[in-house]
VOGU-3710 file (C-alpha; in Angstrom, 3 decimals, decimal comma):
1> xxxxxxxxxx> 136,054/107,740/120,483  132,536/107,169/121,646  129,905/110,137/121,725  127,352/108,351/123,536  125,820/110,335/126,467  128,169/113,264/124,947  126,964/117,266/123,532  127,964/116,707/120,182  129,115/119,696/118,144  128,427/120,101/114,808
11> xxxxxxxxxx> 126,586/122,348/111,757  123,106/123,241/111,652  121,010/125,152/109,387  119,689/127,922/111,162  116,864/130,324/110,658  117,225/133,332/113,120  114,173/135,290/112,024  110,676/135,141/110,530  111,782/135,336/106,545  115,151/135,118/107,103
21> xxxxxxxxxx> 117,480/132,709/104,959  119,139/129,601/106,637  122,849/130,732/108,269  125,406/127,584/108,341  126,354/127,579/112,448  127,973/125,421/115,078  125,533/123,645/116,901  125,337/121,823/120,747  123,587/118,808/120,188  122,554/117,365/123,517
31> xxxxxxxxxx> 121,961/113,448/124,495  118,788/111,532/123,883  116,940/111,454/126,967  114,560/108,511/127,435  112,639/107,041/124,606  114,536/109,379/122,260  116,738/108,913/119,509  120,309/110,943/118,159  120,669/110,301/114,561  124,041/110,766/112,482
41> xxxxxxxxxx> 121,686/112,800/109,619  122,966/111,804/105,984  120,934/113,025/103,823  117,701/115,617/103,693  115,998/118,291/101,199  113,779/121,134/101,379  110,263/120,465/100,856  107,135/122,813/100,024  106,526/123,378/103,952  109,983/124,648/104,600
51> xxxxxxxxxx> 109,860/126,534/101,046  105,976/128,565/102,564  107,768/129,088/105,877  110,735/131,073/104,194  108,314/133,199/101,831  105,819/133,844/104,832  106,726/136,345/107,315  103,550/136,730/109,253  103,278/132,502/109,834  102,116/133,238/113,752
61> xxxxxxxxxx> 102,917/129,144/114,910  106,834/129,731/113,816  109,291/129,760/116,358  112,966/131,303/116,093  115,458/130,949/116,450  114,180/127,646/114,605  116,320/124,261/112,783  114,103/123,090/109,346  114,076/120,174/107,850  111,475/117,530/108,158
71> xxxxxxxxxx> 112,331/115,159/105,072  115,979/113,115/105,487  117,446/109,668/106,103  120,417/109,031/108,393  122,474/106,357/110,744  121,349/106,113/114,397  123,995/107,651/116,775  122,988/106,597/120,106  119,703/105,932/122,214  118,495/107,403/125,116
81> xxxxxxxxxx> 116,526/105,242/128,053  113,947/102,531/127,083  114,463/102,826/123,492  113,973/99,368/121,862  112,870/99,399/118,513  116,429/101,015/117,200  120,213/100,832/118,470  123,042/102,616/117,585  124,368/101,835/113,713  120,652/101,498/112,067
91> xxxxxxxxxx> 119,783/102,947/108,864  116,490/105,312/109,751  114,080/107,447/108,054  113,078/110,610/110,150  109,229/110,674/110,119  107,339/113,951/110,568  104,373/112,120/111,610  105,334/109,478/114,485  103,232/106,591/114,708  102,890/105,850/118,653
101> xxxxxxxxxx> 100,951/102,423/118,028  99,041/103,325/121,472  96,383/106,102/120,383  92,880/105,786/118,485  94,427/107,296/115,484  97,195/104,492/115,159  94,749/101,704/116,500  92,318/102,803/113,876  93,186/101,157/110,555  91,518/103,758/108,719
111> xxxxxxxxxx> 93,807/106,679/110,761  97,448/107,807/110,643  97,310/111,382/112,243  98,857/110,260/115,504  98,151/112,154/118,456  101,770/112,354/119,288  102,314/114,365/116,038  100,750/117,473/117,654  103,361/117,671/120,457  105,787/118,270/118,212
121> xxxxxxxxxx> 104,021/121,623/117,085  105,144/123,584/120,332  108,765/123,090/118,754  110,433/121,533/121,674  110,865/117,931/122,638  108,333/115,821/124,542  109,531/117,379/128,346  109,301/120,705/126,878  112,998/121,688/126,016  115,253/121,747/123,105
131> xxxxxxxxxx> 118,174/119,688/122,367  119,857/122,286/120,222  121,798/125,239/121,500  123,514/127,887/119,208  125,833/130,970/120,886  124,257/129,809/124,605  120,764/130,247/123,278  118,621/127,212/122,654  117,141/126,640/119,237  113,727/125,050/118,603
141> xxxxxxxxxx> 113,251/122,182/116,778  110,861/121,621/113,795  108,424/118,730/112,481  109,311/116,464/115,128  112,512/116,234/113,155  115,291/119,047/112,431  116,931/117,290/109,787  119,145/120,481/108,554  121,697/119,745/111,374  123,968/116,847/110,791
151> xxxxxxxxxx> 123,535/115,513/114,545  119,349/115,549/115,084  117,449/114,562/118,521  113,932/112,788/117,910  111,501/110,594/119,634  111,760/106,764/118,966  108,734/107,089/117,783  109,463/109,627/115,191  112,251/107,330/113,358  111,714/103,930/111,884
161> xxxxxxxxxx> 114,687/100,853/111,111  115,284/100,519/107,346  116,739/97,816/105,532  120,554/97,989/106,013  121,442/98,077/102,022  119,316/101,065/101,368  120,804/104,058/99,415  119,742/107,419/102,056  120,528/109,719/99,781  117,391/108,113/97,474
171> xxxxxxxxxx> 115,211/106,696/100,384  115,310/109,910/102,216  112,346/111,061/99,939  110,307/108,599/101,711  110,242/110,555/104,560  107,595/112,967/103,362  107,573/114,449/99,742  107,267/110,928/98,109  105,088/109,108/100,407  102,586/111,849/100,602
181> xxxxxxxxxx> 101,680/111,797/96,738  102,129/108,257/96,218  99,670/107,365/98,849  97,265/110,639/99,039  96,594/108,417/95,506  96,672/105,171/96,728  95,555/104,843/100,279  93,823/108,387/100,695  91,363/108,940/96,990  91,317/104,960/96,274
191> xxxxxxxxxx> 92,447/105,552/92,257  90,289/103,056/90,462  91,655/101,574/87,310  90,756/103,038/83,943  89,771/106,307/85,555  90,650/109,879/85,120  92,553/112,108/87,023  93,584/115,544/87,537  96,928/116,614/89,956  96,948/120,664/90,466
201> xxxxxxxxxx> 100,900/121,445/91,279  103,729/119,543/89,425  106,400/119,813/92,600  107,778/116,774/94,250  104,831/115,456/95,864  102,333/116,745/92,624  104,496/114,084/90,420  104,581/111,332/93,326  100,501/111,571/93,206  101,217/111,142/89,230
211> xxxxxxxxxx> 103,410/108,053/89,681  100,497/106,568/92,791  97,758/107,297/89,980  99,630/105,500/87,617  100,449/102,290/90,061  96,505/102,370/90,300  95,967/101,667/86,670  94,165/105,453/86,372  94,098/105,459/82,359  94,185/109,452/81,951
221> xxxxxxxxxx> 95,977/111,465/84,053  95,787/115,383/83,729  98,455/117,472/85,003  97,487/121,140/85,801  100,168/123,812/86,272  101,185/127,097/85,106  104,648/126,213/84,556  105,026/125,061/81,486  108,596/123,817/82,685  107,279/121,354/84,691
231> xxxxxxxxxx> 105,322/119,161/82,126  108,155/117,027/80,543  108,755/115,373/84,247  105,246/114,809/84,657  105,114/113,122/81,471  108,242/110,934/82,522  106,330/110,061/85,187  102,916/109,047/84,265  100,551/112,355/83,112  98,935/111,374/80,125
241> xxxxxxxxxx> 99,090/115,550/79,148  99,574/118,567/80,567  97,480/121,734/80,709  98,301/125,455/81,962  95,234/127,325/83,520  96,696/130,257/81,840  96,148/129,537/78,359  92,614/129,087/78,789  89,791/131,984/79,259  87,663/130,042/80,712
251> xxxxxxxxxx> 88,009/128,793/84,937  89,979/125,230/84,584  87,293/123,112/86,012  85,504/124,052/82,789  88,343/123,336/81,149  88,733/119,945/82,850  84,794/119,185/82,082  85,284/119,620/78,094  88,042/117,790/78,258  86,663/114,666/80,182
261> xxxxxxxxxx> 83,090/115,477/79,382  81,718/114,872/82,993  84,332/115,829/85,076  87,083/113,578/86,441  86,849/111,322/89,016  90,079/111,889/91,155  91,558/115,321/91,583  94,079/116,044/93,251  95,390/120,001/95,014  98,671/119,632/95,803
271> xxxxxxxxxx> 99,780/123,484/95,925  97,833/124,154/98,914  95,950/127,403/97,704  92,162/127,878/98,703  91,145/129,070/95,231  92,747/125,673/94,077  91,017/123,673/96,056  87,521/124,808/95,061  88,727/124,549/91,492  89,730/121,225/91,996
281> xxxxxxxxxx> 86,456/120,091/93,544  84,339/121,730/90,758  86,203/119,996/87,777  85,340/116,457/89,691  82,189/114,153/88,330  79,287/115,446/89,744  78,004/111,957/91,578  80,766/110,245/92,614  84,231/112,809/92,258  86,657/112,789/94,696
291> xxxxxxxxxx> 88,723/115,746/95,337  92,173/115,461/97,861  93,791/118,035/99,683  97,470/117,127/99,986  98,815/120,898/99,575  99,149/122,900/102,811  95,963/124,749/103,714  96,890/126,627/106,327  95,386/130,045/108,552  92,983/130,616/105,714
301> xxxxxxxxxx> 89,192/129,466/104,983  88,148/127,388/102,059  84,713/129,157/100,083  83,558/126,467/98,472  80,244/126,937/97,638  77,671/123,983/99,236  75,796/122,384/95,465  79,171/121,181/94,900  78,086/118,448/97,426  74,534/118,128/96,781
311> xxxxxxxxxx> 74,932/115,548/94,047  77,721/113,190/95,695  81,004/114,991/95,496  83,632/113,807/98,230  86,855/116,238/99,136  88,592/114,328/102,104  91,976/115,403/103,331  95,272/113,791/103,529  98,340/113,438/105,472  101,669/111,652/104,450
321> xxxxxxxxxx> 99,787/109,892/102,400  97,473/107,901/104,617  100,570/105,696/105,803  101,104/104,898/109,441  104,470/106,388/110,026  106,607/104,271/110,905  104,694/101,322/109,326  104,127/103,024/105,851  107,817/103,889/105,437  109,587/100,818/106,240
331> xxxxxxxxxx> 107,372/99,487/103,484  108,070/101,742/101,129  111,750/101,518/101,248  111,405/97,895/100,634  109,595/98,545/97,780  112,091/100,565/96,369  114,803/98,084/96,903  112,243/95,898/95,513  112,150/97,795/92,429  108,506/98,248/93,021
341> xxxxxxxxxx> 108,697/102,293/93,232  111,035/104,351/91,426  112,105/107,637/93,596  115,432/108,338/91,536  113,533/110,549/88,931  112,374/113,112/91,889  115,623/113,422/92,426  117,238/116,300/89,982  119,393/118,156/91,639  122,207/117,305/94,585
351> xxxxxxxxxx> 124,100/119,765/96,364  126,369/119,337/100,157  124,006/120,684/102,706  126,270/124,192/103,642  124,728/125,401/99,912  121,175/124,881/100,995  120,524/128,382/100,159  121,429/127,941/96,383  118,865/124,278/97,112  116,058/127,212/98,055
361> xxxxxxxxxx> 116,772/129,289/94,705  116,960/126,035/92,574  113,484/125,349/94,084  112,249/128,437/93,075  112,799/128,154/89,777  110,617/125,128/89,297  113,219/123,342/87,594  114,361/121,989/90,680  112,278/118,671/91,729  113,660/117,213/95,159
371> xxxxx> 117,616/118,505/95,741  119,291/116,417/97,523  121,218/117,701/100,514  124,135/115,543/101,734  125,977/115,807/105,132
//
């Protein structure tokens, strides 16, 4: 029996509360309205955002009750008015960042952050209400997204047509975690070949800026964490060694600069923590280092003190990588069926989605890479 133009009722992941854990409810899914998209979700994980959420009570921008989730692949359901770059029965990734091919940030070549994107931080969809409802109370979405419900409302613009054969519980990664390593590397710091480079935080997207390093010929690749757990992945994934901040008296960027003897020239901060960032930016060459921020630097200042720049340092910022949404992950999951990119190894754990909270205490532990959740 057809659902189009139906309330759909299914689970959700819900989040009642600021710190709460996720509770496993039935869910109203309403229809697409125009130039939106219902997508049959198949699979998703829990990424570093989600993870900061949950441990931060005092987060003022969250909304609750709330549905996570802003990394997953699934199957197109049904359309809503005017949609015509998807129909009903196509394999799509769910993008965080839309790509609305119309503002200066998508008509730039250089830009990705589209203007659309920051709609999607008042939580509700594009005419201002939610498509969720949970015990007659509506429920606000999250990351343009909400992929921790197995029925999910986007705009069209926020979902992009994959190639039919793709495996979505691999490809899903591509919706955030890989993409934003791989190409805060490739597209975002420019890796050079035969140069050295430093990635602070060994989670998902710490390794996929190892692997986009590698791709770029880089010919040393430091990995800094304080986990020692986390340095045979790297390894298996391109870090040429691996160094914990804690076994050293001296501030890492020192470290980094006896190591390399001038610095290095890429470093990466991909834990999103303001002390790391200046540490990052110190341990680059003096006259031509370039420092990313991929980690999530939220409601706190960076002191970073100004003769870090005087000589030519560069810290830019990135997000998903530098890709154009929809653009940059259609490519990318061609690539993998290509054989061009390898996600599988990010992949370490895989659980069915109503035991996402044993996903967030696998996570935790740091043993716990990407866990795939399947609906």
């Amino acid at each position: 029996m057809s659902t189009t133009g139906k309330v759909i009722r299914c689970r959700a992941a819900i989040v009642w509360k600021p710190g709460g854990s996720f509770s496993i409810e039935e869910v109203e899914v309403a229809p697409p309205k125009a130039k939106e998209v219902r997508v049959k979700m198949v699979a998703t994980a829990l990424c570093g955002t989600e993870m900061k959420m949950l441990k931060n009570k005092n987060l003022q921008h969250q909304y609750y009750p709330i549905i996570m989730g802003h990394e997953g692949a699934g199957i197109v359901e049904s359309v809503g008015e005017g949609v015509s770059t998807v129909k009903a029965g196509d394999k799509v990734i769910t993008l965080f960042l839309p790509q609305c091919g119309e503002c200066t940030s998508c008509l730039n070549s250089a830009g990705n952050f589209c203007i659309k994107f920051k709609q999607g931080e008042t939580h509700l969809m594009s005419d201002g209400t939610s498509r969720f409802t949970c015990k007659g109370k509506p429920v606000y979405h999250f990351g343009n997204t909400s992929t921790f419900s197995e029925y999910t409302v986007m705009n069209e613009i926020s979902v992009t047509k994959i190639d039919a054969a793709a495996p979505l519980e691999k490809v899903f990664l591509v919706s955030c975690g890989f993409s934003t390593g791989y190409g805060g590397a490739i597209n975002t710091a420019k890796v050079t070949p035969g140069s050295t480079c430093a990635v602070f935080g060994l989670g998902g997207v710490g390794l996929s800026v190892i692997m986009g390093c590698k791709a770029a010929g880089a010919a040393r690749i430091i990995a800094v964490d304080v986990n020692k757990d986390k340095f045979e992945k790297a390894k298996e994934v391109g870090a040429t060694e691996c160094i914990n901040p804690q076994d050293y008296e001296k501030p890492i960027q020192e470290v980094l600069f006896d190591l390399t003897g001038d610095g290095v020239d890429f470093s990466f901060e991909v834990i999103g923590n303001p002390e790391t960032v200046a540490a990052a930016l110190a341990s680059c060459h003096e006259s031509h280092g370039v420092c990313v921020i991929i980690g999530l630097v939220v409601g706190v200042q960076l002191n970073i003190s100004g003769h870090l720049f005087f000589s030519g340092r560069t810290l830019k910022g990135s997000v998903y990588g530098g890709w154009k949404g929809r653009d940059g992950a259609s490519k990318l999951v061609s690539d993998y069926m290509a054989k061009k990119i390898n996600l599988d190894a990010l992949i370490t754990h895989t659980l069915n989605f109503d035991k996402i909270n044993e996903a967030v205490e696998l996570m935790k532990t740091g043993k716990c890479v990407r866990c795939a959740l399947l609906l």
